[in-house]
C-alpha positions as MATLAB code, in Angstrom:
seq = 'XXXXXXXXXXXXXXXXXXXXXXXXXXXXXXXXXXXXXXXXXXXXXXXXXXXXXXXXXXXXXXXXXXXXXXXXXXXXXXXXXXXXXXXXXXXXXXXXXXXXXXXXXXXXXXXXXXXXXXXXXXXXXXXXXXXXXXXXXXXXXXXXXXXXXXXXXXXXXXXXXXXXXXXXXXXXXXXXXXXXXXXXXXXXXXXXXXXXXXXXXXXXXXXXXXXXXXXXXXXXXXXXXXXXXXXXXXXXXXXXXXXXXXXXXXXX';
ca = [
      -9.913   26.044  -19.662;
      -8.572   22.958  -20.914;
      -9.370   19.646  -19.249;
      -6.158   19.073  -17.324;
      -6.851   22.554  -15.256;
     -10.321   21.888  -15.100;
      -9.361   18.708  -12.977;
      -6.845   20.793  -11.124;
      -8.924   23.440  -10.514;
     -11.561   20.789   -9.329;
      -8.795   19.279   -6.695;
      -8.429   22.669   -5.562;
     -11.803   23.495   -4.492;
     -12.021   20.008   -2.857;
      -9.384   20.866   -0.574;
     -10.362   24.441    0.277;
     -14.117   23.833    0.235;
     -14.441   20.251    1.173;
     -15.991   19.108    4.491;
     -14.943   15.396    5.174;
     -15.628   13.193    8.166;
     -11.553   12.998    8.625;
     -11.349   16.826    8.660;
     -12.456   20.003   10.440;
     -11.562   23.569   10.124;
     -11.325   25.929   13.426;
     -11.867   29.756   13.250;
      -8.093   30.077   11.949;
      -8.851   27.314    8.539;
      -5.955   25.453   10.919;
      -7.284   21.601    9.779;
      -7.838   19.590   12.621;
      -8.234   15.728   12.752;
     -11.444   14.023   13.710;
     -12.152   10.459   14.109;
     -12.607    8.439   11.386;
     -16.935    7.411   10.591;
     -18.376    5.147    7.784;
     -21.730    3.995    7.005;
     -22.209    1.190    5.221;
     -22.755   -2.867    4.172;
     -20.418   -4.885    6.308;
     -19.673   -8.695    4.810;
     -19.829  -11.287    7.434;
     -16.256  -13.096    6.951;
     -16.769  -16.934    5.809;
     -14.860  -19.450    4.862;
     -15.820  -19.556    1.100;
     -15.216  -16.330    0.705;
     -11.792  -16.468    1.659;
     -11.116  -19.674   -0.076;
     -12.336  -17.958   -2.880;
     -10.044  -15.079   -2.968;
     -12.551  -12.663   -2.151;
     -11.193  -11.538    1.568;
      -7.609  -11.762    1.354;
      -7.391  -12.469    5.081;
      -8.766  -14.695    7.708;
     -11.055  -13.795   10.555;
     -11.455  -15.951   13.718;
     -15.088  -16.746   14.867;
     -15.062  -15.390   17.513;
     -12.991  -12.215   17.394;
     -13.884   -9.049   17.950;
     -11.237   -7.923   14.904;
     -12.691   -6.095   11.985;
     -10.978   -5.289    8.404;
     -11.107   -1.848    7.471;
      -9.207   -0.059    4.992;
      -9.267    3.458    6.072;
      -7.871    3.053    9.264;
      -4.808    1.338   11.064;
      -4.066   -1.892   12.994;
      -5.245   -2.070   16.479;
      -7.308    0.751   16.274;
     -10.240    0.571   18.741;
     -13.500    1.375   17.018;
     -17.055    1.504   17.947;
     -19.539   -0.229   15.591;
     -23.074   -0.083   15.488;
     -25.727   -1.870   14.067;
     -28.099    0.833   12.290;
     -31.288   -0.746   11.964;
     -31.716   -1.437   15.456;
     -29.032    0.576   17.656;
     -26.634   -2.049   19.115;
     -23.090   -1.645   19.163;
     -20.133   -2.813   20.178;
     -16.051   -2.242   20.530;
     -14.016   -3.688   18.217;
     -10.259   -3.721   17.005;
      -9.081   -3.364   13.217;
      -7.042   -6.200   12.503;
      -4.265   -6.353    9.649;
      -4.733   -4.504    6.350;
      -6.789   -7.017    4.381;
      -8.384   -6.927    0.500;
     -12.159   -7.372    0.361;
     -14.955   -5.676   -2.062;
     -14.827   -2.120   -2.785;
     -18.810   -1.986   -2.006;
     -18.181   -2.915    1.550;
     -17.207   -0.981    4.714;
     -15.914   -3.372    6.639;
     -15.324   -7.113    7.182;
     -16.478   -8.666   10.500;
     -16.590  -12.064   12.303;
     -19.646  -13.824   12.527;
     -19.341  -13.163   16.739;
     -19.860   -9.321   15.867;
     -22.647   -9.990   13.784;
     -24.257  -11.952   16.056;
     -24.038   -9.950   19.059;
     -25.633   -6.893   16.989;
     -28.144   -9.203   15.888;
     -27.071   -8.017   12.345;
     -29.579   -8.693    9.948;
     -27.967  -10.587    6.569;
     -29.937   -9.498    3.929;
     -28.939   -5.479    4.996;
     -25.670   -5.424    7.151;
     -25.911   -1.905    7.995;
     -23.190   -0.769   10.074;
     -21.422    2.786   11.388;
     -18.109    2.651   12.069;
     -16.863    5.045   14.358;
     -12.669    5.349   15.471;
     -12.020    5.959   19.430;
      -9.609    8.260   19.807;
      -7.084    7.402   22.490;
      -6.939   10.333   24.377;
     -11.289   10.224   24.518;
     -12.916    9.590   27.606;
     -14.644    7.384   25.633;
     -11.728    5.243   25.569;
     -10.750    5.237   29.255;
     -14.380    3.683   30.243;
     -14.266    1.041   27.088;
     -10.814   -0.116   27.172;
     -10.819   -2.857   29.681;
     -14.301   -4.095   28.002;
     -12.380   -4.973   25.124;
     -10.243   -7.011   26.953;
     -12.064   -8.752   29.285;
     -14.329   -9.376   25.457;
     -11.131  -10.948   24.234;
     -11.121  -13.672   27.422;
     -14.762  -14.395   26.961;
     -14.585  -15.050   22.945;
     -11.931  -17.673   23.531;
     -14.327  -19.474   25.615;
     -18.151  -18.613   24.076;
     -19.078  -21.377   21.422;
     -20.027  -19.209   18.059;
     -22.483  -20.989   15.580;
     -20.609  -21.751   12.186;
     -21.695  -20.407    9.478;
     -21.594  -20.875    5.382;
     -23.309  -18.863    2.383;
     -25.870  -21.912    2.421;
     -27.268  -20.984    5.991;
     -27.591  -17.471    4.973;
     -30.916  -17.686    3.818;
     -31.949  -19.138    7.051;
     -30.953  -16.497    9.366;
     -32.506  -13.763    6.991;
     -35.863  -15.312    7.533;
     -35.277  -14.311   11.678;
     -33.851  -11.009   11.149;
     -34.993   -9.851    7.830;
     -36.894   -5.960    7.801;
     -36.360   -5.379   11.805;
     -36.342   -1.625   11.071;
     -39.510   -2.215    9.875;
     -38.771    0.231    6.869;
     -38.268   -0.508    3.242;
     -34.888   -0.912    1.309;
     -33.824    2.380    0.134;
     -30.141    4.251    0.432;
     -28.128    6.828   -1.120;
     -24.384    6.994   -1.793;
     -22.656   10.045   -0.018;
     -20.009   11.424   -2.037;
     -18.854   14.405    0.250;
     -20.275   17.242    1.839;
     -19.317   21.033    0.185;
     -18.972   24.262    1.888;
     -20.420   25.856   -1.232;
     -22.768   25.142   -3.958;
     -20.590   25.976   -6.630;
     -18.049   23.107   -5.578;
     -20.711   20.726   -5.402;
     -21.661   21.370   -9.055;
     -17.846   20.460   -9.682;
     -18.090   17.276   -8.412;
     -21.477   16.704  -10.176;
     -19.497   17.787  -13.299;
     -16.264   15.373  -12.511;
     -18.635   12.791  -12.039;
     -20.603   12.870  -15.076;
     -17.555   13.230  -17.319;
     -15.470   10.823  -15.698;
     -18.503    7.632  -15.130;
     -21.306    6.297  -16.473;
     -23.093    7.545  -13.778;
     -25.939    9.625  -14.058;
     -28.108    9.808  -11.056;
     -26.053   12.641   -9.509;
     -27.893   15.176   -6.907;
     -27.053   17.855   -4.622;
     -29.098   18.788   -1.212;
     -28.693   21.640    0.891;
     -28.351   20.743    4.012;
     -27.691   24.091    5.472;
     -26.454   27.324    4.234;
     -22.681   26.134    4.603;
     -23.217   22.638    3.434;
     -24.187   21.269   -0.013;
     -24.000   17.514   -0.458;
     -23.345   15.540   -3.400;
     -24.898   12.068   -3.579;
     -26.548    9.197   -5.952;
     -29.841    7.494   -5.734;
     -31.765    6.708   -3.799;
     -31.784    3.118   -4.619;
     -34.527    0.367   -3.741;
     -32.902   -2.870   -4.208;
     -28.452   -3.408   -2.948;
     -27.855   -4.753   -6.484;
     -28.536   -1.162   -7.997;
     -26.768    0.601   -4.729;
     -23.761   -2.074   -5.388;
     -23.464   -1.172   -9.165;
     -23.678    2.889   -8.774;
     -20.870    2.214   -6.033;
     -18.709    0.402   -7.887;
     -18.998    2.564  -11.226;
     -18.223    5.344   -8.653;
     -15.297    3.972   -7.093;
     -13.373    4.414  -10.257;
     -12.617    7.965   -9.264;
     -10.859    6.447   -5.472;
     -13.077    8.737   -3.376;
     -11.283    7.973    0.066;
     -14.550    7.457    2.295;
     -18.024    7.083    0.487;
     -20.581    6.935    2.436;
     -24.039    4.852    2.365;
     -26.581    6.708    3.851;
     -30.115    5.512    4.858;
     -32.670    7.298    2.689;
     -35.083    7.987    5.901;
];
């Protein structure tokens, strides 16, 4: 098999075999959409960072707007703070540029109400479906939120400040540093050694695994990692391949 069919033959097993967070398959293999989830390092929009081209948009202090790439404007999505279980309803603001590593970009108002600690800005991000009951109940919430921010005085905040906030919020969980990168979850084990394969001959990474998780689902992941510089590096020689929704998953 030469290398171009190997690749197709790869694509084809991801889409038969593939369980995503986006996708389902009911007792006919009729696909069915489910919301959108991510797990992963938020970056607290500032200032410098925009003047520095990093974020490609602007974020008001004291919205309760989020960047993310995956899904459109004004969707209504739930975030939570991992480490400690606070969350909050948000809305994705315009399509924006920011780091690859990142899941998200939020206002400093967010991460201050999830008492977000700096130094590991571990978030979910989970999209409401409109027709949810989930939505119903939330809905207003976000709106009377929106009157509220205008008014609530939010603490500025630059890269030089940083440092002093970590020192209030810094290992809350109470556990040490250490995460894997989710590439997908497989129906079969065979598919997962595909990926492994793809991923090997197409990076420079090495530190590829798969778990069984059950007997229908294999997953293929990196790591774990001990420090974010090492988790940030193995994600960004990974992203070369344009996975649609890697995951960062606490190593627990």
């Amino acid at each position: 098999m030469n290398y171009k069919n190997f690749l197709l033959t790869v694509i084809f097993l991801i889409l038969a075999n593939c369980t995503t967070n986006n996708l389902s398959i009911n007792k006919k293999n009729t696909i069915l959409k489910k919301e959108f989830s991510n797990k992963g390092f938020a970056l607290v929009f500032n200032k410098k960072d925009y003047d520095n081209g990093l974020i490609s948009k602007k974020i008001d202090e004291r919205s309760l707007v989020i960047f993310q790439k995956n899904l459109k404007t004004n969707t209504l999505v739930k975030v939570t703070n991992i480490l400690n279980n606070k969350s909050l309803i948000a809305k994705i603001g315009k399509t924006s540029s920011y780091p690859s590593f990142n899941n998200s970009v939020i206002s400093i108002r967010i991460a201050n109400e999830l008492d977000l600690n700096f130094d590991e800005p571990y978030i979910e991000i989970v999209e409401i479906i409109e027709n949810s009951m989930f939505i119903a109940k939330k809905a207003k919430t976000y709106d009377d939120e929106k009157k509220v921010a205008k008014k609530a005085p939010v603490k500025n905040i630059d890269i030089s400040d940083l440092n002093k906030i970590n020192s209030k919020n810094n290992n809350e969980s109470g556990k040490k540093f250490s995460y894997k990168i989710k590439i997908a979850d497989f129906f079969y084990n065979d598919t997962a050694k595909l990926m492994v394969s793809r991923i090997v001959n197409e990076t420079v990474v090495r530190n590829t695994e798969i778990k069984k998780i059950s007997n229908e689902k294999f997953r293929v992941f990196l790591g774990p990692f001990d420090n974010i510089n090492s988790l940030q590096k193995s994600y960004n020689d990974i992203s070369i391949l344009e996975f649609e929704n890697i995951e960062i998953i606490r190593n627990d």
